[in-house]
Every structure is written in structure tokens, then in C-alpha cells.
C-alpha positions as CSV (number, residue, x, y, z in Angstrom):
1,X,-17.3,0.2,376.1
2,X,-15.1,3.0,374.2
3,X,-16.0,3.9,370.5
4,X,-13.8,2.6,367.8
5,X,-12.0,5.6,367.3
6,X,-12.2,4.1,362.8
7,X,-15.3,3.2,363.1
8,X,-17.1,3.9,359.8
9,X,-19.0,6.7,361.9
10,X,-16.0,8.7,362.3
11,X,-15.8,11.2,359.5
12,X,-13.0,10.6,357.0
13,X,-11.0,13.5,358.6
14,X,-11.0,11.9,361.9
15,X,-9.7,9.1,360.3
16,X,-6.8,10.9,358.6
17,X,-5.2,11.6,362.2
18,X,-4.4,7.9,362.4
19,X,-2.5,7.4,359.1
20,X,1.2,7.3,359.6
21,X,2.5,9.6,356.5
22,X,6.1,8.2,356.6
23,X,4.4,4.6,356.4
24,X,1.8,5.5,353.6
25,X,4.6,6.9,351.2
26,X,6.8,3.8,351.9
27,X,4.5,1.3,350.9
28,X,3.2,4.0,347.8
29,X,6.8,3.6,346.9
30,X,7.1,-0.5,347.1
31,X,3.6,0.1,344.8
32,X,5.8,1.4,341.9
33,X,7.8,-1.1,341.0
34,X,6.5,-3.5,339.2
35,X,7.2,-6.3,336.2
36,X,7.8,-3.3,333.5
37,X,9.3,-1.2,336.0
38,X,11.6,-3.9,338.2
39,X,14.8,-1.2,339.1
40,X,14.0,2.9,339.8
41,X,16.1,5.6,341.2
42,X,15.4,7.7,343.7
43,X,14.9,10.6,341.4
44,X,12.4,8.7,339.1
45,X,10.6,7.7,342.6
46,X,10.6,11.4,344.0
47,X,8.9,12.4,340.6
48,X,6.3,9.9,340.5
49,X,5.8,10.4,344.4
50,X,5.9,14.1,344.5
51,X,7.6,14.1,347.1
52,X,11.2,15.8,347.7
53,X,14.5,13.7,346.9
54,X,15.3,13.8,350.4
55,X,12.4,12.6,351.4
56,X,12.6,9.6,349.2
57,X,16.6,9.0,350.2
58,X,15.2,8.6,353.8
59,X,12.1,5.8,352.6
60,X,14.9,3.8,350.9
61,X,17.8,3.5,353.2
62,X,14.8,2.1,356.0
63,X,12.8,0.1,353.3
64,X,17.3,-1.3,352.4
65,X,17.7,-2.5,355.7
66,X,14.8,-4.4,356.8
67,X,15.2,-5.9,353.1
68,X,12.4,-4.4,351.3
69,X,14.5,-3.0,348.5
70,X,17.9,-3.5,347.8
71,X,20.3,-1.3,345.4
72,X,21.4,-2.4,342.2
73,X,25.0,-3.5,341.0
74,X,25.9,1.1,340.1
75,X,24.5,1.5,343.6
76,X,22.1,4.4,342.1
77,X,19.3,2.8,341.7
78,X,17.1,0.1,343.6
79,X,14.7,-2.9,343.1
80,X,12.4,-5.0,345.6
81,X,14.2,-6.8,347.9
82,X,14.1,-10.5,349.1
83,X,11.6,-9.0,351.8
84,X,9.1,-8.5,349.9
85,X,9.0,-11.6,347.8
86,X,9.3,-13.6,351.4
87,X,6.1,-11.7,352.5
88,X,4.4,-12.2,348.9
89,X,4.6,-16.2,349.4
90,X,4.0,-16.4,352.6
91,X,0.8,-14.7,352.3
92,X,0.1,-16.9,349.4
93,X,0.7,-19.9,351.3
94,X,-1.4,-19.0,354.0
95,X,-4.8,-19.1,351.3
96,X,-6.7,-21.7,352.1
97,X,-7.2,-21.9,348.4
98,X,-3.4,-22.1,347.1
99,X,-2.9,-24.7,350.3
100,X,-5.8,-27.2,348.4
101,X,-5.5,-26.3,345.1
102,X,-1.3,-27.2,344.6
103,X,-1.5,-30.8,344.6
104,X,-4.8,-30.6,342.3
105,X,-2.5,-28.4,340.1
106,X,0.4,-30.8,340.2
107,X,-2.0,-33.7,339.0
108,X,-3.3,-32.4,336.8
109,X,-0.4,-30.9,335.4
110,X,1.0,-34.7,335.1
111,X,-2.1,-36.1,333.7
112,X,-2.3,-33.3,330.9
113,X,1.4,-32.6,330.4
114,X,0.8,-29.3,329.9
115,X,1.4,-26.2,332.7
116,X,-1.7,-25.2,334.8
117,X,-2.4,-22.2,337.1
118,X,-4.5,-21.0,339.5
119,X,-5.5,-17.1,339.3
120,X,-7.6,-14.7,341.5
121,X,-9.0,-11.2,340.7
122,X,-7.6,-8.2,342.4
123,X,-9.6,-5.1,340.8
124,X,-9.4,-4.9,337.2
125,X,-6.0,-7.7,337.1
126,X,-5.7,-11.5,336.9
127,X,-3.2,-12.5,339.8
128,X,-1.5,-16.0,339.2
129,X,-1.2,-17.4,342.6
130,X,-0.5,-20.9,342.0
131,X,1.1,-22.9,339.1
132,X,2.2,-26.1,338.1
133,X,5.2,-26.0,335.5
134,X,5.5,-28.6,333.0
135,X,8.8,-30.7,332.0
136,X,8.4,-29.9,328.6
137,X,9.6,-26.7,326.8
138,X,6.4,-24.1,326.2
139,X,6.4,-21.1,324.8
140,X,4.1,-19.4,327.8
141,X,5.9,-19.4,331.1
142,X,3.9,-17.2,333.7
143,X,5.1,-16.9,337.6
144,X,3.4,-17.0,340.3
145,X,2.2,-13.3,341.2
146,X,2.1,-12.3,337.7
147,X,-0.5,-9.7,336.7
148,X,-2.6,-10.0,333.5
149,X,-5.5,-7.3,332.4
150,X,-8.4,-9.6,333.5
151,X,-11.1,-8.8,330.7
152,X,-8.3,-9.5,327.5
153,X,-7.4,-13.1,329.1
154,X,-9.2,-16.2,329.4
155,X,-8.7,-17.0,333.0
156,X,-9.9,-13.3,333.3
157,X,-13.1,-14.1,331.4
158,X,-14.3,-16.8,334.2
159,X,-13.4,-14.6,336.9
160,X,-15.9,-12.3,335.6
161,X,-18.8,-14.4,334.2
162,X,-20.8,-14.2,337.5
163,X,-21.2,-10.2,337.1
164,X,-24.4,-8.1,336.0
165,X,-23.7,-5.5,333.6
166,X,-24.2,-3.1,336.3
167,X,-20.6,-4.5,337.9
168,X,-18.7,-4.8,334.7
169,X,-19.5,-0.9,334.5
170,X,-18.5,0.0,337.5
171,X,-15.1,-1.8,337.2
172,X,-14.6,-0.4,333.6
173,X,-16.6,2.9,333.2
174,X,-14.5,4.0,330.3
175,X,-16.4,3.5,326.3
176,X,-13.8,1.3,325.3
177,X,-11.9,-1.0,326.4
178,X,-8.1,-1.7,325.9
179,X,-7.6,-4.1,323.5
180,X,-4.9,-6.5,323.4
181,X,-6.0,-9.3,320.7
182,X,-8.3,-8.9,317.7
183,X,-10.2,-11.2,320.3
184,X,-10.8,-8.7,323.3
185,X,-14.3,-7.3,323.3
186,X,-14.3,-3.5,322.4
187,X,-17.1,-2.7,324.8
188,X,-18.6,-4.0,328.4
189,X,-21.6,-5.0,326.3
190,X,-19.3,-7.1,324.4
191,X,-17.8,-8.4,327.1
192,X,-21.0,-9.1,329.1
193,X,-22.4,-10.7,326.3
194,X,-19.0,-13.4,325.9
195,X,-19.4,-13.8,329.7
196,X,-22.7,-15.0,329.5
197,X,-21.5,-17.7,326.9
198,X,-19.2,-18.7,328.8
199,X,-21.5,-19.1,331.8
200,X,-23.6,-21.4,330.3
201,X,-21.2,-23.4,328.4
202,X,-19.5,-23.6,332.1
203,X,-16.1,-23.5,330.7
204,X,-13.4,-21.4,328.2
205,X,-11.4,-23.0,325.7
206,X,-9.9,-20.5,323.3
207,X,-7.1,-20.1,320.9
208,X,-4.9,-16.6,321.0
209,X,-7.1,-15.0,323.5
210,X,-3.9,-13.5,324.5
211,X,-1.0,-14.2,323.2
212,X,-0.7,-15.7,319.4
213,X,-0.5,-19.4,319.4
214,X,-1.6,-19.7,323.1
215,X,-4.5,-21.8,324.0
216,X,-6.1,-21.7,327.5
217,X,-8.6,-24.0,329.0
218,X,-10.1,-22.6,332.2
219,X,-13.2,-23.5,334.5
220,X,-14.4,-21.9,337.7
221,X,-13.7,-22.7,341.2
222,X,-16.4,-21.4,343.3
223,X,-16.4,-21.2,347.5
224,X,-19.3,-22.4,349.9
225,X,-21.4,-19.2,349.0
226,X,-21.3,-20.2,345.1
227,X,-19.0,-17.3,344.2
228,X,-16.0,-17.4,342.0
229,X,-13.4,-17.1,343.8
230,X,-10.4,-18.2,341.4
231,X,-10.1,-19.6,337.6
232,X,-8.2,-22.9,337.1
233,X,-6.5,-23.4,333.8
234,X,-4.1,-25.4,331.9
235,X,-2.2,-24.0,328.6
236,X,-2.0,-26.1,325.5
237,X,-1.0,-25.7,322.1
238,X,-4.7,-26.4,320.9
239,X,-4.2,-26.2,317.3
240,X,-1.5,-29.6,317.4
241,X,-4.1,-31.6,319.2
242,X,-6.7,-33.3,317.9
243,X,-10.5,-33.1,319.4
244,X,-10.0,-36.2,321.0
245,X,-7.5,-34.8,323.2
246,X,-8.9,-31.6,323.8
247,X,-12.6,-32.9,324.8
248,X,-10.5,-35.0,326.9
249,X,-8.3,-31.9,328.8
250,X,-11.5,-29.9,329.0
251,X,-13.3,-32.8,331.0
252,X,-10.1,-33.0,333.1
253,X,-9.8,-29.2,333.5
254,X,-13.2,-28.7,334.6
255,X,-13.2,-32.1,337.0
256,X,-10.3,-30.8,338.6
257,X,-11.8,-27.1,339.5
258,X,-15.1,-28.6,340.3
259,X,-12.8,-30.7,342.9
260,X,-11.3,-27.4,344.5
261,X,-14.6,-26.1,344.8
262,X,-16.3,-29.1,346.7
263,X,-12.8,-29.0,348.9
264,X,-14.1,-25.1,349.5
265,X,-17.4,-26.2,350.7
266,X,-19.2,-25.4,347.4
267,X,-22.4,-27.4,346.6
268,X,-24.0,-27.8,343.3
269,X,-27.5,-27.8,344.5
270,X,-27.1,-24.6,346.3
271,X,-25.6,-22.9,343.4
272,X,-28.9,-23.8,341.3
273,X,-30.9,-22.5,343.5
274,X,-28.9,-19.1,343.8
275,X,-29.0,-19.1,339.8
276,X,-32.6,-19.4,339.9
277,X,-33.0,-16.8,341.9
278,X,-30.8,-14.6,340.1
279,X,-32.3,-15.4,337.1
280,X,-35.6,-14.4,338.6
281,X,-34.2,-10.8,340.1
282,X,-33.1,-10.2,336.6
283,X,-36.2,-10.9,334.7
284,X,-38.1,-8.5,337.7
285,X,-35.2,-6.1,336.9
């Protein structure tokens, strides 16, 4: 049987042979637009690229007609094309995860009256990948595929809590932290520390987070290993409900992940015993 010619044996230059370079810029240009940065022109792209104007001209009249970008109304400058949102949700929609989780979403949604999401991590970002609008006006309206700093947000926070220190490090090496909030921890140690709160209280309920005036209840959904794999959160306006009502969303918050994660194969009593033996590694550490 032949060798894998990218095999992780093959040194990295022997690897390099097999990138396509006018594929790699393409999709390094569909990487810079983005919510803050929805339309570019080709000369903003070439600079950011570093790559000549020409060049650029050439990525965007092939990324225009299979649909990837498209030009704006003064035909000088270009946004993301249907393409690419068609490839977004169909990716989405082939999760095993979003397929499960949307009708949760939706009933919970009508039980709470409120909107609810469903987020993943990607890297050092909080990626919305499901939601469930309410009928009533809110003043929080996230879409699906939104991207939110992971550490500074709620949702973020239980995406995080099964981490060492060691992990939060590596993922934010920097001193400091960016702060968004007179409520984002300064430090990892900071937020290590809120993490492990959270852990043991096994859900987050907390006012302005965020965004002023925003309250987000989130629980974990965990997968047949016991890892987190996605948060599951509704957004109220905490401070107009009394603690009846919020003891009451909480419990349904938290029923509702710990459903998606027994539809994912999770298993209480197999989670234990990984804690435990977490809990033992770290005490040996």
C-alpha cells in the first residue's frame, strides 16, 4: 500500500507542494469579511492580502460567478454572496447537534417566552448555531452564525468551565484580557476561578454579562464522552422578573440542555466518574 503522500510524517515542506495558492488566497479573502466588515473593495482586500490588485481582480470575478461574493449597488466594491450563506446553513443543518437541539429550542422558547440559542466554540469565539426567536419585542436579537468573544459572554463562560488553567492559557496567553463589561475577568486566573463557580453551581444566570440590561441563563450540553460541546441559553430581562419566575426558567433552561445531552448519548454516571478522576489527576498534579 502507497504512503499518504500528507501523512503527518511528511515534513511540512512536502506538504506545501499540495496547497493550491490560487485556492488558499480565495478562501483567505471570503475570511475577511465579516459582521464589522460586511462590503470591501478590491483595493482594501489587496492591502490586507498583500497581494497585487490584479491578483485580487482575478479571485473576485471567479469567487462572483459561482456566487461567493457579489458586487455592491456602485459596482466597486463587494460583499459575501448568497453562496456562502447557502453553504453556512447547510453545514449547520447537517450537525447532529442543531438537527436535535431546534425543536428543544422552539419549546422551550414557547414555554419561557423569551428567545433561546444554542452556541458552540470555535477558538477563542462563541458561534450561535441555533436559535429560537421570540414573538415579543427584545432588545437582544443575535442570528444564527453570530460571533461573540467567548470569555466576556455567558454562554462563553459554560463553554469554557471544563478547562484546566493550563488550557485557558494556552487559548489566551496574553496578561490581560479584553474587557468588555465591568463584569469580564481581567486575568485567566480570574476567569478560571468564575469557571469553577460556575461548574459546581452547574448553571449561569447573570445580569449585564454583556450587554447592559441583558440577562442570560445558560446550562451545558455535553456529548457521549461528557464533554461540552455547546451552551444552551435563553435571554430574559432578569431584573422585571420576580425569583419565582427565574428559579422557574433556570430549572427549565437546565432540563432542556440536560435533554440534548442524553439525546447525544451523554450519561450522568459516566460523567461522575470522569469528574472524579479528574479531580483525582488534579490533586496528584
Amino acid at each position: 500500500m502507497s504512503a499518504n503522500p500528507l501523512s503527518s510524517a511528511q515534513p511540512a515542506e512536502a506538504e506545501d507542494k499540495y496547497i493550491v495558492p490560487g485556492l488558499e488566497r480565495g478562501l483567505r479573502l471570503l475570511a475577511e469579511f465579516s459582521a464589522r466588515d460586511r462590503v470591501l473593495s478590491a483595493a482594501e482586500l489587496s492591502r490586507r492580502l498583500n497581494v497585487p490588485r490584479s491578483t485580487v481582480f482575478r479571485l473576485l470575478v471567479t469567487l462572483e460567478s459561482t456566487g461567493y461574493v457579489e458586487r455592491t449597488d456602485g459596482g466597486r466594491e463587494y460583499r459575501l454572496g448568497l453562496a456562502v450563506l447557502r453553504l453556512g446553513f447547510d453545514y449547520l443543518a447537517s450537525l447532529e447537534l442543531t438537527e436535535l437541539g431546534g425543536p428543544l429550542l422552539n419549546r422551550l422558547r414557547d414555554e419561557i417566552e423569551f428567545p433561546c440559542n444554542l452556541v458552540v466554540r470555535d477558538g477563542r469565539s462563541v458561534v450561535y448555531v441555533a436559535k429560537a426567536a421570540a414573538s415579543r419585542p427584545f432588545a437582544s436579537n443575535i442570528n444564527v452564525g453570530a460571533r461573540l468573544p467567548v470569555h466576556a459572554t455567558v454562554l462563553g463562560r459554560v463553554l469554557l468551565e471544563d478547562l484546566t488553567l493550563e488550557q485557558l492559557r494556552a487559548i489566551y496567553p496574553e496578561p490581560e484580557l479584553q474587557v468588555y463589561s465591568d463584569s469580564t475577568p481581567r486575568t485567566v486566573q480570574a476567569l478560571f476561578d468564575m469557571l469553577q463557580q460556575d461548574r459546581e453551581r452547574g448553571y449561569v444566570l447573570h445580569e449585564g454579562f454583556f450587554e447592559a440590561s441583558i440577562s442570560t441563563i445558560a446550562a451545558p450540553v455535553r456529548d457521549r464522552t461528557g464533554k461540552v460541546v455547546a451552551a444552551l441559553g435563553a435571554t430574559i430581562p432578569a431584573s422585571r422578573l420576580s425569583a419565582e419566575e427565574l428559579d422557574r426558567m433556570v430549572a427549565s433552561v437546565r432540563s432542556t440542555a440536560g435533554e440534548l445531552s442524553r439525546l447525544l448519548g451523554f450519561r450522568r454516571q459516566r460523567q461522575a466518574g470522569q469528574t472524579q478522576a479528574r479531580v483525582v489527576s488534579m490533586h496528584r498534579n
